[in-house]
RODO-2510 file (C-alpha; in nm, 4 decimals, decimal comma):
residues 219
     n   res          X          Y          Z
     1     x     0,0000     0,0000     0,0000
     2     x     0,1374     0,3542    -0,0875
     3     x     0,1322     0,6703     0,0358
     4     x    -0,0893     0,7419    -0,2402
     5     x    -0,4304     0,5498    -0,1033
     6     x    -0,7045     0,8205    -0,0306
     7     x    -0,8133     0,9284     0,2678
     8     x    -1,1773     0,7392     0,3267
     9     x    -1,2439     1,0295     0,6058
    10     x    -1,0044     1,3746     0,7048
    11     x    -0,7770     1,2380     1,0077
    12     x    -0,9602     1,5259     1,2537
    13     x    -1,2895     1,3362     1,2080
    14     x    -1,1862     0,9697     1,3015
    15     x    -1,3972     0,8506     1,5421
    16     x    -1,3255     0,6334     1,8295
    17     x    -1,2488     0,2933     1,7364
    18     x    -1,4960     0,0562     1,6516
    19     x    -1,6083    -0,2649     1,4571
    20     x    -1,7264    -0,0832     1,1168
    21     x    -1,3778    -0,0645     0,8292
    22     x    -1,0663    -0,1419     0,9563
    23     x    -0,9211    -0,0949     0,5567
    24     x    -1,0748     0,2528     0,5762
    25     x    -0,9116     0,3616     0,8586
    26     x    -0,5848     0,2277     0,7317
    27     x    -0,6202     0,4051     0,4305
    28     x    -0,6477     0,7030     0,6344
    29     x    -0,3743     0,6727     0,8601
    30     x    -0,1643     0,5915     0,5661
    31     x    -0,2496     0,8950     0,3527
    32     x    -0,2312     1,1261     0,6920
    33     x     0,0912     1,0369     0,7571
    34     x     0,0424     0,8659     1,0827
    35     x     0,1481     0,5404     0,9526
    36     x     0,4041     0,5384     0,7482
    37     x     0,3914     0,3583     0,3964
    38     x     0,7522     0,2321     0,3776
    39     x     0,7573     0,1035     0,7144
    40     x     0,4295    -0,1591     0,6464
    41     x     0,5136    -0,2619     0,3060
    42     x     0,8980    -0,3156     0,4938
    43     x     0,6614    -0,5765     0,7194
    44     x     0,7589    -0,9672     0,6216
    45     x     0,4383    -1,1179     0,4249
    46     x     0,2567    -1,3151     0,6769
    47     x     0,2596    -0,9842     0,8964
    48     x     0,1148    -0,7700     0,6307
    49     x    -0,1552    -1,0300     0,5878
    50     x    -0,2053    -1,0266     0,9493
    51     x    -0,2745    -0,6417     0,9332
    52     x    -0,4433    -0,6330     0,5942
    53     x    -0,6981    -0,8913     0,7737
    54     x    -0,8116    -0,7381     1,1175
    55     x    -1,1398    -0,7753     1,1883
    56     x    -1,2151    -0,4362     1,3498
    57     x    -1,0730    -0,1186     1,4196
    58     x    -0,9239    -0,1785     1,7848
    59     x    -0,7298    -0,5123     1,6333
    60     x    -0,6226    -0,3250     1,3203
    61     x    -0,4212    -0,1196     1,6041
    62     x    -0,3048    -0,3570     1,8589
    63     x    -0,1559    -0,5316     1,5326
    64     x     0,0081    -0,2124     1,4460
    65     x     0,1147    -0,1596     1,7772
    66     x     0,2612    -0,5800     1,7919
    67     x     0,4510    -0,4680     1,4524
    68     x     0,5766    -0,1646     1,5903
    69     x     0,4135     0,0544     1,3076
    70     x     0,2675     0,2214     1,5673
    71     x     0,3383     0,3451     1,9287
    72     x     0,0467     0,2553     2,2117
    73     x     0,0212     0,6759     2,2157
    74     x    -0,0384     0,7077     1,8600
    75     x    -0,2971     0,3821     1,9319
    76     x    -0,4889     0,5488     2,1983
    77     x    -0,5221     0,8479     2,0472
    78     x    -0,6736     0,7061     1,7284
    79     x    -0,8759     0,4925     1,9579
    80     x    -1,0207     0,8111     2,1407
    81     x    -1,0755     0,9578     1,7817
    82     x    -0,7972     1,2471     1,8863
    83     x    -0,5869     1,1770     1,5539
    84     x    -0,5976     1,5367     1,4769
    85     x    -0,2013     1,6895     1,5864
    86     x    -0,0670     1,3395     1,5553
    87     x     0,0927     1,4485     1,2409
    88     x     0,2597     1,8604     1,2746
    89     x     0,4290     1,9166     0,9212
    90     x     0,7187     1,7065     0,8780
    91     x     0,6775     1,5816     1,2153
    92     x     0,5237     1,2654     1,3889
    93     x     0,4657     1,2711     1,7485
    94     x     0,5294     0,9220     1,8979
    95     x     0,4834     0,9823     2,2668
    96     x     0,4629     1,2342     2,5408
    97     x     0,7125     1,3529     2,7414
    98     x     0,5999     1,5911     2,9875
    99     x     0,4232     1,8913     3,0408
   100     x     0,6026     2,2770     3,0286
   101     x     0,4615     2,6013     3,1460
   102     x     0,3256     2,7287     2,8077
   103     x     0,2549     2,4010     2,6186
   104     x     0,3071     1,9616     2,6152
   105     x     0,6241     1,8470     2,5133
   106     x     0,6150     1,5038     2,2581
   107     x     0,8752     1,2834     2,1673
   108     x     0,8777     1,2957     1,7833
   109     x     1,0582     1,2191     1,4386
   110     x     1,0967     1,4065     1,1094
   111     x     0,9165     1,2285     0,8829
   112     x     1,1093     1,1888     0,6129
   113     x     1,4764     1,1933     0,7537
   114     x     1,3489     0,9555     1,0912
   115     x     1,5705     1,1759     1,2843
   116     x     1,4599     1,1859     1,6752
   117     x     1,3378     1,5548     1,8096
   118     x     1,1179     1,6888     2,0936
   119     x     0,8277     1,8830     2,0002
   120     x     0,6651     2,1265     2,1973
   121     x     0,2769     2,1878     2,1235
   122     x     0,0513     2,4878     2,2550
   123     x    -0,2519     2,2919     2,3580
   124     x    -0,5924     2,4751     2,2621
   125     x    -0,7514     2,6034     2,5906
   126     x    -0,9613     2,9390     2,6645
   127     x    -0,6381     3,0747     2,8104
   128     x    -0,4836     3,0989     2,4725
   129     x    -0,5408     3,4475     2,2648
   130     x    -0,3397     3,6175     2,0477
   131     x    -0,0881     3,7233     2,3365
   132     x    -0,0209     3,3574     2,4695
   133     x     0,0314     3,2878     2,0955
   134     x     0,3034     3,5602     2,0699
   135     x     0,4781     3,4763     2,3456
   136     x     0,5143     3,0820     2,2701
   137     x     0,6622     3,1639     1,9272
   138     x     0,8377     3,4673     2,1290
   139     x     0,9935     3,1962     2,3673
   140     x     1,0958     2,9431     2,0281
   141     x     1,2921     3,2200     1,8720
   142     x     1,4474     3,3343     2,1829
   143     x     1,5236     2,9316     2,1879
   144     x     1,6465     2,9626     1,8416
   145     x     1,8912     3,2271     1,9192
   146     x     2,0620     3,0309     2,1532
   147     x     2,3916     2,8595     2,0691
   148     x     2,5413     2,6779     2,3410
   149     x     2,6546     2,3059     2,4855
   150     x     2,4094     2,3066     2,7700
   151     x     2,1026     2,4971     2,5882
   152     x     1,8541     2,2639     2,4361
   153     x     1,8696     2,3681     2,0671
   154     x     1,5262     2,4937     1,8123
   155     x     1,5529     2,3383     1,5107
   156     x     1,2079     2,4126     1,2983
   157     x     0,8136     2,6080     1,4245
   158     x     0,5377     2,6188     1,2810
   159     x     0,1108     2,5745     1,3175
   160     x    -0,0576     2,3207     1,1988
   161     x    -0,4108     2,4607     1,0343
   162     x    -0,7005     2,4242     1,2197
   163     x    -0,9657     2,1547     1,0440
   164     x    -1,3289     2,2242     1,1797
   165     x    -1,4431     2,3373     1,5885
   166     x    -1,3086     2,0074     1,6879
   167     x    -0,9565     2,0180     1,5645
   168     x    -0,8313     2,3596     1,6192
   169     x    -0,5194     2,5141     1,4730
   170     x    -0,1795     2,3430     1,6445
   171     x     0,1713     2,5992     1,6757
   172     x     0,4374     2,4621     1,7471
   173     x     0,8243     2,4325     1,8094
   174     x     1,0965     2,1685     1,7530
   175     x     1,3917     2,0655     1,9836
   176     x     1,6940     1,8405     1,9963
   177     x     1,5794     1,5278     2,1477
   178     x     1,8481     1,4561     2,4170
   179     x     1,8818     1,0877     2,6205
   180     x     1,9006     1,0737     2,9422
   181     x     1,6336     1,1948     3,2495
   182     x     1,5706     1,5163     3,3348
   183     x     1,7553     1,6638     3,7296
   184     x     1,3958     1,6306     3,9166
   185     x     1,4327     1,2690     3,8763
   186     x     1,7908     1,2342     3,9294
   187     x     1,7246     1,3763     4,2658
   188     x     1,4197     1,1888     4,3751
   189     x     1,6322     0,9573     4,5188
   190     x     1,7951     1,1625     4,7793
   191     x     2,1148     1,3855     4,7718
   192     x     2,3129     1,3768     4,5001
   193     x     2,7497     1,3538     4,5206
   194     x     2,8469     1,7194     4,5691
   195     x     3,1299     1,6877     4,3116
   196     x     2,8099     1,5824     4,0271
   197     x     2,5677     1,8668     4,1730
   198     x     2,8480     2,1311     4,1373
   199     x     2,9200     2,0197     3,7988
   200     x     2,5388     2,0245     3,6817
   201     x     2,5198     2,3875     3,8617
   202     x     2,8771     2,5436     3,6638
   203     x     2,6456     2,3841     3,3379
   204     x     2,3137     2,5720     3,4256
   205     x     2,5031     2,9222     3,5281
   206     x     2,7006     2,8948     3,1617
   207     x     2,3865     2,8964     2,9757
   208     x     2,2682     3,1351     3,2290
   209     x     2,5566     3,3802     3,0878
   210     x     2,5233     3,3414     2,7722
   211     x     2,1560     3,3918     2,7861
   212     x     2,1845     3,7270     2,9547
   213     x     2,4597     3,8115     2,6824
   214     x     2,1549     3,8132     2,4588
   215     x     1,9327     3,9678     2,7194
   216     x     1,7305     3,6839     2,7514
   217     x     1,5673     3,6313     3,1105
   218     x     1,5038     3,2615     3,1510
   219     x     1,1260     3,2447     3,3769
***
């Protein structure tokens, strides 16, 4: 199956999962970009057959999940009929990594070059107007500007259109992904070695200097 299979129904309006068309709704995760073409037709034989031939909705996904096609956060959001901000211009969001002051931040990949990267999404809410708006994209180039070893760098923004009431217009900004776990959870388990905690601080003052070089206040 190519990329080229139309879309039986736009990706905002899938509905939660049920027993109706499971070839309809991979046609339409296929043409939205959620499921990527190369990756099932790179599935061995019996294993495309097994998707091709789900009996409902919720098995065509727990077989795309058991194939790896898809991650269990793409799943439930399909599942939920939430499919709409799955897919941010070249981006995929695979999972969800936490929660910032002015948006969620998703683990992701470029969708043509695979390459890992964070991407930070202002969720719709009543709080968000025109000045909220201004300062997230405010906050990505001040991100942007940045050029240093211990600041997380921007690498692309944008806003993905809005498609009806129900699937409202997405910005958005893109980070390095980095490994690793962030210094809250380091230090759940107690102290830390002084000789670590003073290195971690000399990191966060650097960035703190070269930030205020570019009279930047971090919040």
């Amino acid at each position: 199956m190519g990329p080229s299979a139309s879309l039986a129904r736009p990706v905002a309006d899938f509905p939660p999962t049920r027993d109706a068309d499971p070839p309809a709704l991979l046609r339409g995760l296929l043409a939205a970009g959620i499921l990527p073409a190369d990756d099932l037709d790179a599935l061995p034989p019996d294993d495309r057959l097994a998707v091709g031939g789900a009996p409902t909705d919720a098995a065509l996904l727990d077989r795309l999940v058991r194939a790896r096609l898809l991650t269990e956060f793409q799943a439930d959001r399909v599942r939920a009929g939430r499919a709409h901000g799955l897919v941010l211009g070249n981006y995929r969001l695979l999972d969800r990594i936490g929660t910032g002051g002015m948006g969620v931040v998703y683990r992701a990949e470029h969708r043509q070059l695979r390459t890992p990267v964070a991407v930070k999404v202002l969720q719709p809410s009543p709080e968000v107007n025109p000045r909220t708006l201004a300062r997230f994209f405010l906050e990505a180039r001040a991100v942007g500007r940045l050029k240093h070893p211990n600041v997380v760098a921007a690498i692309d923004a944008g806003e993905e259109p809005a498609r009806g009431p129900d699937a409202p217009a997405l910005p958005y900004f893109v980070m390095e992904l980095l490994p690793g776990q962030d210094l809250e959870r380091a230090a759940a388990g107690g102290p830390l070695p002084v000789g670590f905690v003073c290195q971690i601080g000399h990191q966060i003052a650097d960035a703190l200097i070269e930030a205020h070089r570019l009279r930047l206040v971090h919040r």
